[in-house]
BAFI-3210 file (N, C-alpha, C; in Angstrom, 3 decimals, decimal comma, padded with zeros to 6 digits):
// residues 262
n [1|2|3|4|5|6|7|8|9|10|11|12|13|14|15|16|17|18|19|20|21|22|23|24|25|26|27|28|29|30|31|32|33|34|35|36|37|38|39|40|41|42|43|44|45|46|47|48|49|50|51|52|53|54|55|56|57|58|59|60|61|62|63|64|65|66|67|68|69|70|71|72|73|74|75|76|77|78|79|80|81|82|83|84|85|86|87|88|89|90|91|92|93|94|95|96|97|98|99|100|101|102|103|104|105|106|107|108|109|110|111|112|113|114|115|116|117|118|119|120|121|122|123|124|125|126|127|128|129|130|131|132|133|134|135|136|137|138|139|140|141|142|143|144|145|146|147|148|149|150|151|152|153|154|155|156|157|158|159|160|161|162|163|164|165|166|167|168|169|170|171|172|173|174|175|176|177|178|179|180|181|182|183|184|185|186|187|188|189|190|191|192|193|194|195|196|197|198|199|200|201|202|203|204|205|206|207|208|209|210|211|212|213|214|215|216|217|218|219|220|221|222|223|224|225|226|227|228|229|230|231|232|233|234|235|236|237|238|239|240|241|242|243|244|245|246|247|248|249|250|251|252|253|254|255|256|257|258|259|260|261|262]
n.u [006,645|005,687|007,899|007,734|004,902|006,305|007,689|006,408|004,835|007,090|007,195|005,189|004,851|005,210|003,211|001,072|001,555|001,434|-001,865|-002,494|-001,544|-003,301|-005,490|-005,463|-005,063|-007,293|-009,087|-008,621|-008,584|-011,040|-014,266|-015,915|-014,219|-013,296|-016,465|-017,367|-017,179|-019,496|-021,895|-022,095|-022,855|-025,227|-026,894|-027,269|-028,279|-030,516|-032,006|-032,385|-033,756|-036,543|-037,217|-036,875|-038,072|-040,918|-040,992|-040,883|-042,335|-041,557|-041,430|-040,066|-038,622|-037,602|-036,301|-034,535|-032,149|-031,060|-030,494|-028,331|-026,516|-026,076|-025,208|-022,684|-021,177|-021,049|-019,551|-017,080|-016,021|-016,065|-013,924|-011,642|-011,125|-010,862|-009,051|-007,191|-006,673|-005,019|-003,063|-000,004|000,712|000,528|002,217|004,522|006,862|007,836|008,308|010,535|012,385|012,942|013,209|010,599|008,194|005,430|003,063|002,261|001,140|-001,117|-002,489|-002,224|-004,428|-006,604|-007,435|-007,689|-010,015|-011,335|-011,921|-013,656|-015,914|-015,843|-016,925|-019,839|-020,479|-021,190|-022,760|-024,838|-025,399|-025,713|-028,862|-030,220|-030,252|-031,693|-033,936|-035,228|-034,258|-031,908|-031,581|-029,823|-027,777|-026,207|-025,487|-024,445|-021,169|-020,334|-019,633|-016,955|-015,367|-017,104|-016,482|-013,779|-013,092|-013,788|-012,010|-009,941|-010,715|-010,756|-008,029|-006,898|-008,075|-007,620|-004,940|-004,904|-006,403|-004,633|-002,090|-003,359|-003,888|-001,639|-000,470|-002,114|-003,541|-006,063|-007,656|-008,937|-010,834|-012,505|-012,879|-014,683|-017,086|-018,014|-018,178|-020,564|-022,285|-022,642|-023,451|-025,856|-027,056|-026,695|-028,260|-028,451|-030,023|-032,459|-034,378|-033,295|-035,657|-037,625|-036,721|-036,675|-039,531|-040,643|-039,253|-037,947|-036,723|-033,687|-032,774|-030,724|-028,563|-028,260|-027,216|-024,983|-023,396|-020,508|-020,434|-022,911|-023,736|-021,756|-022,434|-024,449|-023,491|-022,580|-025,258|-027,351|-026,554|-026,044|-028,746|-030,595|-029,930|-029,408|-027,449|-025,006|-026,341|-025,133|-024,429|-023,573|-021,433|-019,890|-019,416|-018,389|-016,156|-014,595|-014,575|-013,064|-010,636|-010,336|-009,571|-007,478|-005,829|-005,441|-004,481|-001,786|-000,551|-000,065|001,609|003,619|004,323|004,942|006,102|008,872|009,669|007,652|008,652|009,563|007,456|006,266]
n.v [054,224|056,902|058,104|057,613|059,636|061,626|062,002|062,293|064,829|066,575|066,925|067,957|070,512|069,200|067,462|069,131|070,575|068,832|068,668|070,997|071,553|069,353|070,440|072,555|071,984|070,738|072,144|073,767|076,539|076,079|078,556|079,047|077,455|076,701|076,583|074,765|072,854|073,063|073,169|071,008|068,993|070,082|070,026|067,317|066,610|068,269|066,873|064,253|064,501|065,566|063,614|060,937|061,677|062,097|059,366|057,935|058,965|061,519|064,795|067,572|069,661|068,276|065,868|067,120|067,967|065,566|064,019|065,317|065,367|062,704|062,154|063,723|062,581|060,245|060,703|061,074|059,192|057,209|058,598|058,832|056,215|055,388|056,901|056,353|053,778|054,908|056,283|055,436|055,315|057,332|058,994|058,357|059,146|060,662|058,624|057,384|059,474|060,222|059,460|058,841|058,529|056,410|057,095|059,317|059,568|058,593|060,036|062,564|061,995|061,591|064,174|065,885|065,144|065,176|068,148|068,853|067,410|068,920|071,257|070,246|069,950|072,507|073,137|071,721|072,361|074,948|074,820|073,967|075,545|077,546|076,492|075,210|076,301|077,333|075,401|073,423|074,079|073,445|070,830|070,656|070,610|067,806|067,068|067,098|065,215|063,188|063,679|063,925|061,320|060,345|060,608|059,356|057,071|057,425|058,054|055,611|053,809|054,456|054,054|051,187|050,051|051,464|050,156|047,797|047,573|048,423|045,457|044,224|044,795|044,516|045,347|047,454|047,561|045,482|046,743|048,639|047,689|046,217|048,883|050,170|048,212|048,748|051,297|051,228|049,499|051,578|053,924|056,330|057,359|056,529|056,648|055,771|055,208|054,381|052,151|050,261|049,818|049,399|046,992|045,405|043,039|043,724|045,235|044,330|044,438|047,258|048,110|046,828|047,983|049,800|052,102|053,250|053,575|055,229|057,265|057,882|059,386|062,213|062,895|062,647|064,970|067,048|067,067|066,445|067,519|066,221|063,845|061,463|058,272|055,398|053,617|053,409|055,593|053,543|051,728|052,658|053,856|050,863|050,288|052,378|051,885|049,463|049,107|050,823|049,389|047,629|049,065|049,404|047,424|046,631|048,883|048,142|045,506|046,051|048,841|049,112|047,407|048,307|049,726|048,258|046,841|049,172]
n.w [-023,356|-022,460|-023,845|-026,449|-027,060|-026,294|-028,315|-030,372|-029,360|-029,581|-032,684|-033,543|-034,886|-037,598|-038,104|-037,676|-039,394|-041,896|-041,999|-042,002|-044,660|-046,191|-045,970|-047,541|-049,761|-050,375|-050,922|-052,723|-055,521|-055,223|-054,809|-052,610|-050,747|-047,555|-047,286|-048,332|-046,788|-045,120|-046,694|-047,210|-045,466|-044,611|-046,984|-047,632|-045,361|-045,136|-048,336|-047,014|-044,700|-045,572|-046,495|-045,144|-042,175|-042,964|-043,569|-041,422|-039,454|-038,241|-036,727|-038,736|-037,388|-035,151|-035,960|-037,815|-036,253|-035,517|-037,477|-039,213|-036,583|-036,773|-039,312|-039,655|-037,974|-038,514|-040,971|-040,176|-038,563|-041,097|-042,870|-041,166|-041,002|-043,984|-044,754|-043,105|-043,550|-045,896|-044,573|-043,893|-046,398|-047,881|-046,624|-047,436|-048,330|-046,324|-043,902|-045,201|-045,438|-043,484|-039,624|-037,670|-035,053|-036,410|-035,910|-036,230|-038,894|-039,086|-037,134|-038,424|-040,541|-039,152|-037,234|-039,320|-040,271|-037,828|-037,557|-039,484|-038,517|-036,133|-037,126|-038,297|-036,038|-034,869|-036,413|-036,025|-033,248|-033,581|-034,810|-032,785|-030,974|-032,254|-032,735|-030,214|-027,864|-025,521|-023,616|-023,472|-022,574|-019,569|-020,047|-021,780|-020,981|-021,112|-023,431|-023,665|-022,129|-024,205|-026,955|-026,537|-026,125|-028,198|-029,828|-029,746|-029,910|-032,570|-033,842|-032,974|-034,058|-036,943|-036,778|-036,786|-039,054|-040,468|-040,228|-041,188|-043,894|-045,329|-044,406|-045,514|-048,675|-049,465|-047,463|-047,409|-049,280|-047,775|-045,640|-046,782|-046,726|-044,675|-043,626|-044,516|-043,967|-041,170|-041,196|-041,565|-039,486|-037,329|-035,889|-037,143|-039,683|-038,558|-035,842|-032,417|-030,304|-032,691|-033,907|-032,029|-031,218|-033,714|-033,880|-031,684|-030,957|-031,737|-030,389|-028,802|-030,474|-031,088|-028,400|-027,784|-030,172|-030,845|-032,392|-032,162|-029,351|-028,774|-030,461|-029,286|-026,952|-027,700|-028,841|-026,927|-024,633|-026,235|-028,414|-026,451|-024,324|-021,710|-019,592|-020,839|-020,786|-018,468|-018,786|-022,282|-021,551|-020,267|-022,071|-024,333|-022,997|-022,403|-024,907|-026,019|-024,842|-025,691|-028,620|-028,300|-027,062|-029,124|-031,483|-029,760|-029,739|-032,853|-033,657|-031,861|-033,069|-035,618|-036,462|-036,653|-039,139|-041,239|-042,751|-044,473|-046,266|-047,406]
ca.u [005,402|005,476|008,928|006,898|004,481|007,413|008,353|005,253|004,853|008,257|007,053|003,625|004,841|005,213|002,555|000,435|001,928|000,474|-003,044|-002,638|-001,776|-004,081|-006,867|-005,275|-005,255|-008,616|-010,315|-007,866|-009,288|-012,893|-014,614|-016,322|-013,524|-014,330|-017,853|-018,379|-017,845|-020,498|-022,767|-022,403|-023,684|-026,680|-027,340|-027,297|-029,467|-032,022|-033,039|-032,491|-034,491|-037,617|-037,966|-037,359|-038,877|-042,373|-041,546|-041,006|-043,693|-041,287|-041,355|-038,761|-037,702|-036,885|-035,755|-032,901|-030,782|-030,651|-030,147|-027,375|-025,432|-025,697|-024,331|-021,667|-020,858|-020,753|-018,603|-016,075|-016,024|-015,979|-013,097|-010,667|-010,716|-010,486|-007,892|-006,391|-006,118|-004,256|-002,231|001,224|001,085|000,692|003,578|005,934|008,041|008,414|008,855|011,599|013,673|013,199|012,584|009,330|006,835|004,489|001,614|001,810|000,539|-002,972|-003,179|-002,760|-005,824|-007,266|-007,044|-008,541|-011,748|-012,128|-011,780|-014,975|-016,900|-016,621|-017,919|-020,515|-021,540|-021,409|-024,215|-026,121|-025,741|-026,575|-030,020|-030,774|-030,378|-032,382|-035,527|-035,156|-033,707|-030,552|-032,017|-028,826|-026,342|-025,619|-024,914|-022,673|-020,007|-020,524|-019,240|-016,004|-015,069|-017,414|-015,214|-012,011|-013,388|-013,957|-011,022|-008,766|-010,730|-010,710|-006,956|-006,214|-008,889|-007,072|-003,905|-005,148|-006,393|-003,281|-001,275|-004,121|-004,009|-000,064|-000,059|-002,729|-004,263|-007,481|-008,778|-009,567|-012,087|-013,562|-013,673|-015,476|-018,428|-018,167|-018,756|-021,870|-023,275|-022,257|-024,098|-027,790|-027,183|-026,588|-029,237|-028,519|-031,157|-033,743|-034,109|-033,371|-036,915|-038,474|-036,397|-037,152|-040,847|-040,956|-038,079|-036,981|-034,892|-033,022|-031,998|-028,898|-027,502|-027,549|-026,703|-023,642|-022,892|-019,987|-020,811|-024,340|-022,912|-020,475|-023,294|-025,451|-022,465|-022,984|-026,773|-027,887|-026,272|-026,336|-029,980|-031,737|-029,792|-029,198|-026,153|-025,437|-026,522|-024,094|-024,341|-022,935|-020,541|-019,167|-019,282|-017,329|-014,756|-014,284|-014,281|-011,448|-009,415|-009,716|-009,015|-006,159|-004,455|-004,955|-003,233|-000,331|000,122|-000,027|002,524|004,845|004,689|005,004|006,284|009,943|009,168|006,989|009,115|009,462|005,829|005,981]
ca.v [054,789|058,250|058,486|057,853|060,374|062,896|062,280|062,946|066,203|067,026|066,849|068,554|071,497|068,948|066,544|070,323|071,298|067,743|068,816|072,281|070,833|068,700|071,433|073,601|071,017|069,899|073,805|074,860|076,583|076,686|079,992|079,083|077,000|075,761|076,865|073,916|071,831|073,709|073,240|069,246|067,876|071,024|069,785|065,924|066,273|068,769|066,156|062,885|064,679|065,603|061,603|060,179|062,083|061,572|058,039|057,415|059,706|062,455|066,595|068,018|070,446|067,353|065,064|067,662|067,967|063,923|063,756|066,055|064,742|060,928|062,163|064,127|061,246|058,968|060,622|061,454|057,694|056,993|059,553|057,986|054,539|054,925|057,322|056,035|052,916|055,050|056,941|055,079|055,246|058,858|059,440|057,231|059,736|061,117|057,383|056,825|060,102|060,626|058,562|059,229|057,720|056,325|057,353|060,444|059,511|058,291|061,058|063,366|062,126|062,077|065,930|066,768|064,338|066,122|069,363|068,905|066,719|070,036|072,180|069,923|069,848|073,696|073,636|071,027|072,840|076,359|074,892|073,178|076,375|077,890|075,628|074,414|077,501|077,531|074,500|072,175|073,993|072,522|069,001|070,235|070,050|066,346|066,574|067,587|063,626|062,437|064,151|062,550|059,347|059,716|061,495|058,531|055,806|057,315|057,565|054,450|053,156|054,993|053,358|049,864|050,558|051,673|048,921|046,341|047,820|047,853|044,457|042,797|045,962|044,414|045,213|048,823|047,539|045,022|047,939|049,498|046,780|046,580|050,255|049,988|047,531|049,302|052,274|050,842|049,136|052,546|054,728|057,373|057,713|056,575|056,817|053,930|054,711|053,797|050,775|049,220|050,015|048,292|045,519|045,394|042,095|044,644|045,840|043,800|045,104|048,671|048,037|046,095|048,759|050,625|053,334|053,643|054,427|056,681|058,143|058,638|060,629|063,587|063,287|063,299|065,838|068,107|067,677|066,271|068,471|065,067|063,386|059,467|057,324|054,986|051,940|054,398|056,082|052,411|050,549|053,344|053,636|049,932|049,907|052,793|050,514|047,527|049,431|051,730|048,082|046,797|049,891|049,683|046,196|046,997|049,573|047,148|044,605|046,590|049,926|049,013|046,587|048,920|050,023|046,974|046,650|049,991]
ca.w [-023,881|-022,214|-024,426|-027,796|-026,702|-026,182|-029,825|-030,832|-028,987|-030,006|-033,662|-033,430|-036,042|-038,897|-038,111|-037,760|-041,067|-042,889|-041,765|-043,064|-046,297|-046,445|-045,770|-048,573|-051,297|-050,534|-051,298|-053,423|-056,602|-054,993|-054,547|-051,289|-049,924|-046,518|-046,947|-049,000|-045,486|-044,071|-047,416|-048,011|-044,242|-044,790|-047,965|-047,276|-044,124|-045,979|-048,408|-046,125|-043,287|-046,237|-047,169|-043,833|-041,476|-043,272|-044,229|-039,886|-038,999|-037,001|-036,824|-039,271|-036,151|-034,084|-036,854|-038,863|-035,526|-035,107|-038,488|-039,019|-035,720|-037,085|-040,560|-039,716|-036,765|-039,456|-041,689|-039,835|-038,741|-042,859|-042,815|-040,179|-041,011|-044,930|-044,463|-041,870|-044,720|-046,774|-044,027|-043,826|-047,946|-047,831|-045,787|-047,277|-048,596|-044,756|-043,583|-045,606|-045,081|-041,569|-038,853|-036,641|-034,679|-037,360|-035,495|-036,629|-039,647|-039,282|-036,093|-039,251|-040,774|-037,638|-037,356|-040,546|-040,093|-036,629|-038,190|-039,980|-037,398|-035,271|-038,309|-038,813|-034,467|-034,359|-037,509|-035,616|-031,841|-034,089|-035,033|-031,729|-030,128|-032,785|-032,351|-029,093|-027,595|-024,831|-022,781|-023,119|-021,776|-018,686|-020,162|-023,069|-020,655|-021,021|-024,310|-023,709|-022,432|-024,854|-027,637|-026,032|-026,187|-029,960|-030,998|-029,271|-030,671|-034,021|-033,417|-032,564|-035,635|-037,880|-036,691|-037,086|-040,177|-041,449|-040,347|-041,728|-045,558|-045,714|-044,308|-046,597|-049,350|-049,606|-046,388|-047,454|-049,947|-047,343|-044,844|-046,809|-047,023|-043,404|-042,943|-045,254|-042,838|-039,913|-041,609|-040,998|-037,991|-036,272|-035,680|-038,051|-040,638|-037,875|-034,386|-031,638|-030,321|-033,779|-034,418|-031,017|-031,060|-034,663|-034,084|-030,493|-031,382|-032,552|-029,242|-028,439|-031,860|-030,309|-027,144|-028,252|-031,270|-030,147|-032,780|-031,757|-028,384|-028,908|-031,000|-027,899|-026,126|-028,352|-028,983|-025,342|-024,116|-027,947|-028,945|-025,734|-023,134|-020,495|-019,675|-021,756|-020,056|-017,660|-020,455|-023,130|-021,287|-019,695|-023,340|-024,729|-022,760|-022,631|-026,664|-026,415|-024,523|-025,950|-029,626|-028,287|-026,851|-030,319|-031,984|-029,155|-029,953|-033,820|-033,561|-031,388|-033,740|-037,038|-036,537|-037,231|-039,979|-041,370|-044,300|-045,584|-046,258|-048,303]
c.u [005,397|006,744|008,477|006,294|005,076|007,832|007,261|004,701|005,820|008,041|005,568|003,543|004,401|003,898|001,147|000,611|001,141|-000,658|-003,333|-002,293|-002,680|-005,444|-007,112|-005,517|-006,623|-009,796|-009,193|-008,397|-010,501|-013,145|-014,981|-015,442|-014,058|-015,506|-018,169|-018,521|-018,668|-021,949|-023,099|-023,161|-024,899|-027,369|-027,597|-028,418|-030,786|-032,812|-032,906|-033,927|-036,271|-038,074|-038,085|-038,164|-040,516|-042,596|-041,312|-041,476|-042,795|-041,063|-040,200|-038,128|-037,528|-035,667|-034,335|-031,764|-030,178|-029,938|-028,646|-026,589|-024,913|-024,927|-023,121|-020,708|-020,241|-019,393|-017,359|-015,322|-015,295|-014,258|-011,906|-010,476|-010,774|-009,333|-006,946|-005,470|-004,925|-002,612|-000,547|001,743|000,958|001,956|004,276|006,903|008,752|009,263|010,102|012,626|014,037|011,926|011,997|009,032|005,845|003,236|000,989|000,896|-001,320|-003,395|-003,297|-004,355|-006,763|-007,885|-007,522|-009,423|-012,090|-012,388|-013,211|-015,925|-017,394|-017,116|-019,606|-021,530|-021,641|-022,470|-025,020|-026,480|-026,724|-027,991|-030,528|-031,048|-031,550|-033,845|-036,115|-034,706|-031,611|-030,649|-031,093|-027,659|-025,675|-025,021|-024,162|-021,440|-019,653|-020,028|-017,543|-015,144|-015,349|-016,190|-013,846|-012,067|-013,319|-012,861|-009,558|-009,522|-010,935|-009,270|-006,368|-007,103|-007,749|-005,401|-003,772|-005,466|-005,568|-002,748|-001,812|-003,461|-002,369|000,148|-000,790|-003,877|-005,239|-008,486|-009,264|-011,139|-013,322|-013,756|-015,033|-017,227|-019,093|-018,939|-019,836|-022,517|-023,190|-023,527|-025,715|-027,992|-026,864|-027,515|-028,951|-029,157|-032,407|-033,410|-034,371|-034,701|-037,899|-038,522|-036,630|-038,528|-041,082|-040,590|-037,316|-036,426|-034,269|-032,247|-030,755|-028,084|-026,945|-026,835|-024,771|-022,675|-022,171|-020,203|-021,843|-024,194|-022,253|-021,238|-024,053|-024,495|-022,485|-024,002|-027,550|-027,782|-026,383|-027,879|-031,051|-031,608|-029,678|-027,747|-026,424|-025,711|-025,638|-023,128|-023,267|-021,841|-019,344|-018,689|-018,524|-016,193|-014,094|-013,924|-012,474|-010,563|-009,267|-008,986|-007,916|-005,359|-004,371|-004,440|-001,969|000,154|000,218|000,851|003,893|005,034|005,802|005,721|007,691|010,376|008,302|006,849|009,254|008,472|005,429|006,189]
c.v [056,312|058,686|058,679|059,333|061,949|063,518|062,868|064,365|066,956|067,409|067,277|069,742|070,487|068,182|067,752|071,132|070,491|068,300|069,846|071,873|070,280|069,302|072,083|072,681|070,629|071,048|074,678|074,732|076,356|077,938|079,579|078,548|076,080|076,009|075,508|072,264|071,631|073,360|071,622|068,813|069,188|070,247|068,576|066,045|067,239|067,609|064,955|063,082|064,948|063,817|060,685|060,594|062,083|060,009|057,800|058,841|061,214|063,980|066,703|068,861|069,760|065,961|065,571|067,179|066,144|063,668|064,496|065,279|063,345|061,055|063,006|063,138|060,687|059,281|060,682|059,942|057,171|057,396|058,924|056,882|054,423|055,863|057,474|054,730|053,742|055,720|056,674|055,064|056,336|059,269|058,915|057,893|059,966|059,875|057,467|057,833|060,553|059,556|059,182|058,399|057,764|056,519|058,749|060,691|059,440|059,110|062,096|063,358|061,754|063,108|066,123|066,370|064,954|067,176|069,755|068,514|067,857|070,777|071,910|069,761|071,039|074,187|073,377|071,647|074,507|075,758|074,359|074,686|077,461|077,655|075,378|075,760|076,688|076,278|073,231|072,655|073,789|071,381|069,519|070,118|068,759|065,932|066,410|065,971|063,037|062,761|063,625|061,345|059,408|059,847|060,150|057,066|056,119|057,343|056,223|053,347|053,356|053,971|051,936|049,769|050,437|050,556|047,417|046,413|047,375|046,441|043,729|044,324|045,794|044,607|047,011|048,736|046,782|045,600|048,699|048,778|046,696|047,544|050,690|049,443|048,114|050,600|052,546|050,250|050,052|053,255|055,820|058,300|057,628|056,684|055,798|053,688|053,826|052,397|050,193|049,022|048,760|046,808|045,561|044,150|043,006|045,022|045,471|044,373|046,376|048,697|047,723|046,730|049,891|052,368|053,963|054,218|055,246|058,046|059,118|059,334|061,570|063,360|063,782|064,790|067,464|068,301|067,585|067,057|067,647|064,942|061,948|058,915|056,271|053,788|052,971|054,915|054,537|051,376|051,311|053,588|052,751|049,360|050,892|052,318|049,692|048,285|050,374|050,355|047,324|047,943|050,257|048,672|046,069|047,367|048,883|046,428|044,659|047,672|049,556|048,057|047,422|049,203|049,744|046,745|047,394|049,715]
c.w [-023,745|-023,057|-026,162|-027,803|-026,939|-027,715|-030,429|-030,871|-029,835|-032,136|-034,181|-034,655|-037,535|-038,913|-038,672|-039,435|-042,341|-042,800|-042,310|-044,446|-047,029|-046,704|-047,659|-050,199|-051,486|-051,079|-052,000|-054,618|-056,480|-054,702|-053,281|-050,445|-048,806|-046,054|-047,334|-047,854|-044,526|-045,190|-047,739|-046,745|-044,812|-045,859|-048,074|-046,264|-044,789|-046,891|-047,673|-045,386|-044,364|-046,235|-045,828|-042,272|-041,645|-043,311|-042,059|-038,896|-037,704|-037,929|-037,739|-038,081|-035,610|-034,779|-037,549|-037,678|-035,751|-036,243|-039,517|-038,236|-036,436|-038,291|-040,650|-038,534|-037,922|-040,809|-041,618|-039,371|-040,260|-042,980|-042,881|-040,947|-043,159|-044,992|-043,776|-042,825|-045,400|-045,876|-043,980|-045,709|-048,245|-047,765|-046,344|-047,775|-047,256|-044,063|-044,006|-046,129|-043,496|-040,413|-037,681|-036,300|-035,636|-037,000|-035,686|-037,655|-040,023|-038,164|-037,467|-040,205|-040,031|-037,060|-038,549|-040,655|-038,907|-036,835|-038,666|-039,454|-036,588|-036,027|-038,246|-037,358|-034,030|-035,148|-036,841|-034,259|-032,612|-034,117|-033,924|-030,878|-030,727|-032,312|-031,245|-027,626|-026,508|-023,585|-021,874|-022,465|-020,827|-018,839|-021,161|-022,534|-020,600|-022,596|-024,270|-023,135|-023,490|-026,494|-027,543|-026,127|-028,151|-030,769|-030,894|-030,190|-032,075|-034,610|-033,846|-033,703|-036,594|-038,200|-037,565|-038,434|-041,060|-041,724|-041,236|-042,981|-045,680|-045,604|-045,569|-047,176|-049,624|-048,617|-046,746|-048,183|-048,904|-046,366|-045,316|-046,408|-045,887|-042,857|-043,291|-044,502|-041,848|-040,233|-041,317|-039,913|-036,600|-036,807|-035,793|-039,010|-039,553|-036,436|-033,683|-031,192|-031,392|-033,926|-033,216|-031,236|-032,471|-034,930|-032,736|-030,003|-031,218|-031,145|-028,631|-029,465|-031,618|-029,457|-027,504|-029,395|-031,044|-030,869|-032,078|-030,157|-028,052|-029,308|-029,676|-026,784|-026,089|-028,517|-027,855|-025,190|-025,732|-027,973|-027,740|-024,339|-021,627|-020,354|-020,175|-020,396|-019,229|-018,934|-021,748|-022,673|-021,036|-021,209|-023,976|-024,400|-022,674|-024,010|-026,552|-025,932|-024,991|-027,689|-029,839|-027,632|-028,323|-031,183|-031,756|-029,835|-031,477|-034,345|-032,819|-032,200|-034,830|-036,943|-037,502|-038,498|-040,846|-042,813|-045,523|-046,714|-047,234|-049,451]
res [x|x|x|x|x|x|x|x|x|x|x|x|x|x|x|x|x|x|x|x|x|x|x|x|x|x|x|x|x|x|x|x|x|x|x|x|x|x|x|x|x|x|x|x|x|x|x|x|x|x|x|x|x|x|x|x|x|x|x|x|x|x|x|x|x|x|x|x|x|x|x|x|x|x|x|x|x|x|x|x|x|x|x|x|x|x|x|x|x|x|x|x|x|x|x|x|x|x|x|x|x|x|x|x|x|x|x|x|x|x|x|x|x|x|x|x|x|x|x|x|x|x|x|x|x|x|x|x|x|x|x|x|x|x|x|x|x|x|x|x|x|x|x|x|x|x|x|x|x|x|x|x|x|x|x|x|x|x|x|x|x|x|x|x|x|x|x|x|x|x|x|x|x|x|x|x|x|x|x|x|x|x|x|x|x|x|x|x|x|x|x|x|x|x|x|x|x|x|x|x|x|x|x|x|x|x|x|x|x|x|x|x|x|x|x|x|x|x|x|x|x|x|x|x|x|x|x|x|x|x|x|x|x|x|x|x|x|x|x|x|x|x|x|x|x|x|x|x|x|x|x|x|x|x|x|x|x|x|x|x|x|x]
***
């Protein structure tokens, strides 16, 4: 394992080089470039936060930040795991002139969905500090795990992912259906207070919703200035284990077989 790892390191220019590519193709021939990753979550949470913040009775100054964090959370989520689908079919030219650790692959789009996640948590910390003033900064060091926790299980998503689509190509579409449901059952558009107060059934669904957890890693400590809670911190790191042993065991199975598949 620590010998994979090595390869990995050992190969950090090219894997670093995909990601810059990937940047450049994606704002090439725009005038604003990577403004326009700074203008789509603004512009998404401006009107979201007008319609739902009246329709569930909360402040627009308390409502944008939440609303912001959960949609740039979410996309970066979105991100990973449909381009994590495509990741080993990307690469397959690389695959099949030089032999790597295939994990490079879906860490590359890994790295360019984080890329923008932090864009999109330095808009949402700018206006918190704005509104709210300088209140949280003691607990943002609490992100700096919570961040590691996400970046490994989006990782090790990404992985799985990969390996699913190559094995059987229809799971990208029924990811997606998945991630649609997943979409309202996290407390993104509304807030967990609301939905308990109106539906607190509902509460095992959170509790048990490793997004919605992960979510509350960065929200706490970002908009409310606490540390997560024990439950959150303990259900998360128990999810990134159990979904970084099902991307080891993924990668054992498949890796060398892999090609075939392409």
């Amino acid at each position: 394992m620590t010998g994979y790892f090595s390869d990995i390191w050992r190969l950090r220019h090219f894997w670093m080089a995909l990601v810059r590519i990937d940047l450049r193709q994606r704002y090439r021939g725009t005038i604003i470039g990577i403004g326009w990753s700074l203008l789509q979550p603004i512009a998404m949470t401006a009107v979201l936060c007008v319609v739902f913040s009246a329709a569930l009775g909360q402040s627009i100054r308390e409502f944008t930040p939440h609303l912001l964090t959960g949609l740039t959370f979410w996309a970066f989520i979105t991100s990973i795991v449909m381009q994590g689908c495509q990741s080993f079919f990307q690469g397959e030219s690389y695959i099949r002139q030089h032999p790597a650790p295939l994990a490079i692959y879906p860490l590359r789009a890994t790295l360019g969905a984080g890329f923008h996640f932090l864009l999109g948590m330095l808009i949402a910390l700018a206006f918190v500090w704005c509104v709210k003033g300088f209140d949280n900064l003691p607990a943002l060091a609490a992100l700096i795990p919570a961040l590691l926790i996400l970046f490994v299980v989006g990782w090790a998503l990404a992985i799985c992912m990969g390996v699913a689509n190559v094995l059987f190509q229809d799971s990208q579409h029924l990811i997606g259906i998945v991630l649609q449901m997943l979409f309202y059952l996290t407390p993104i558009l509304y807030t967990r207070e609301f939905m308990l107060e109106k539906a607190p059934r509902f509460a095992p669904i959170f509790d048990c919703n490793p997004f919605a957890v992960m979510l509350e890693l960065i929200r706490k400590p970002l908009l409310d200035g606490r540390l997560p809670s024990t439950w959150a911190i303990s259900a998360s790191s128990i999810f990134a284990l159990l979904i970084v042993g099902l991307a080891a065991l993924a990668l054992y199975r498949y890796e060398k077989r892999m090609i075939f598949y392409l």
